[in-house]
C-alpha positions as CSV (number, residue, x, y, z in Angstrom):
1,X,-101.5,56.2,87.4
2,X,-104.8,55.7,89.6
3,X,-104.7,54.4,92.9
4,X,-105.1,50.3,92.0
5,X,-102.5,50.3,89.7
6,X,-100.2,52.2,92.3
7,X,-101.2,49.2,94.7
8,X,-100.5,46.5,92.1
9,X,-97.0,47.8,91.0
10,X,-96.0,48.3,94.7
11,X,-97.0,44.6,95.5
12,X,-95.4,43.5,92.1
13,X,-91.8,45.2,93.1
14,X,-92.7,44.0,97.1
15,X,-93.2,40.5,96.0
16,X,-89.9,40.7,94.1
17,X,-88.1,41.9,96.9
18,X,-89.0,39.1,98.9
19,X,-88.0,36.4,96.5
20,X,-84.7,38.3,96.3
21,X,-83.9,38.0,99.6
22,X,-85.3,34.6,100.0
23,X,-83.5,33.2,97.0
24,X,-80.1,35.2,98.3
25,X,-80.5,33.8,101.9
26,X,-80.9,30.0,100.6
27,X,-77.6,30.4,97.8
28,X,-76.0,31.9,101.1
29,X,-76.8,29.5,103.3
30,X,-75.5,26.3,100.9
31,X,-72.3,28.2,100.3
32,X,-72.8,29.6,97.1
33,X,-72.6,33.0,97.6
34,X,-70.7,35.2,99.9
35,X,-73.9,37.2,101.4
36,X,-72.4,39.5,103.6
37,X,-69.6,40.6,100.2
38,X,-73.1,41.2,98.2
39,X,-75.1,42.9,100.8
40,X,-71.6,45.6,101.0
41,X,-71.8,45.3,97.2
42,X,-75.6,46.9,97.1
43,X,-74.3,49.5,100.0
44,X,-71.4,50.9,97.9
45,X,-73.1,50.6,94.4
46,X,-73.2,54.2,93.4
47,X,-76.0,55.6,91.4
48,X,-75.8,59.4,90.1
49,X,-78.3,61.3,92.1
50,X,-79.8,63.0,89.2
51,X,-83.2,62.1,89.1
52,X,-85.6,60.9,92.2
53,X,-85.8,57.9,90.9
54,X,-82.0,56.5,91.2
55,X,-82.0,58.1,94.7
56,X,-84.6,55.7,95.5
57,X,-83.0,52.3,93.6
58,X,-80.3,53.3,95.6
59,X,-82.4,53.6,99.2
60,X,-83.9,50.5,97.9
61,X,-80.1,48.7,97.7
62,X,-79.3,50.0,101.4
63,X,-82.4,48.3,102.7
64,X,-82.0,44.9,101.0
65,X,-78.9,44.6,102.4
66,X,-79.7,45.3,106.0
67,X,-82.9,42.9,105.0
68,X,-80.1,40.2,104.0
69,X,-77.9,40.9,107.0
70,X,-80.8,40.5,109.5
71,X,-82.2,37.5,108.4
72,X,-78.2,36.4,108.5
73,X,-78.3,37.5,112.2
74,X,-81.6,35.4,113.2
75,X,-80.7,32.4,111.6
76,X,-77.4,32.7,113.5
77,X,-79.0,33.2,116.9
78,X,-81.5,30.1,116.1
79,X,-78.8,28.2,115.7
80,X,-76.9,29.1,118.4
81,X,-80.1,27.5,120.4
């Protein structure tokens, strides 16, 4: 894999990400979903550390849910404005 497809798959699984969270924060925030159950959900799932990969789906897992729990904590504090 060369360089520019390196970038495009990166932005690809970035962009992703984002609407992840973005769709998770809005189901959160109309009641859907319990956020703060799936963000401890993606820190306890447990993936067999066998190949590089997993270890990074699950590093991947830890960071969306601090990502969720963040943006959780900011619109708390603008609301408390």
């Amino acid at each position: 894999m060369d360089a520019r497809n390196f970038d495009e798959l990166a932005g690809r699984v970035e962009g992703v990400g984002q609407a992840l969270l973005y769709l998770t924060a809005e189901l959160e925030m109309a009641g859907i979903i319990d956020g703060p159950r799936l963000a401890q959900a993606w820190r306890t799932a447990q993936r067999p550390n066998v190949l590089p990969v997993l270890e990074t789906a699950r590093r991947t897992l830890l960071e969306l849910a601090h990502a969720l729990d963040e943006a959780r904590k900011n619109r708390q504090a603008l609301a408390l404005r």
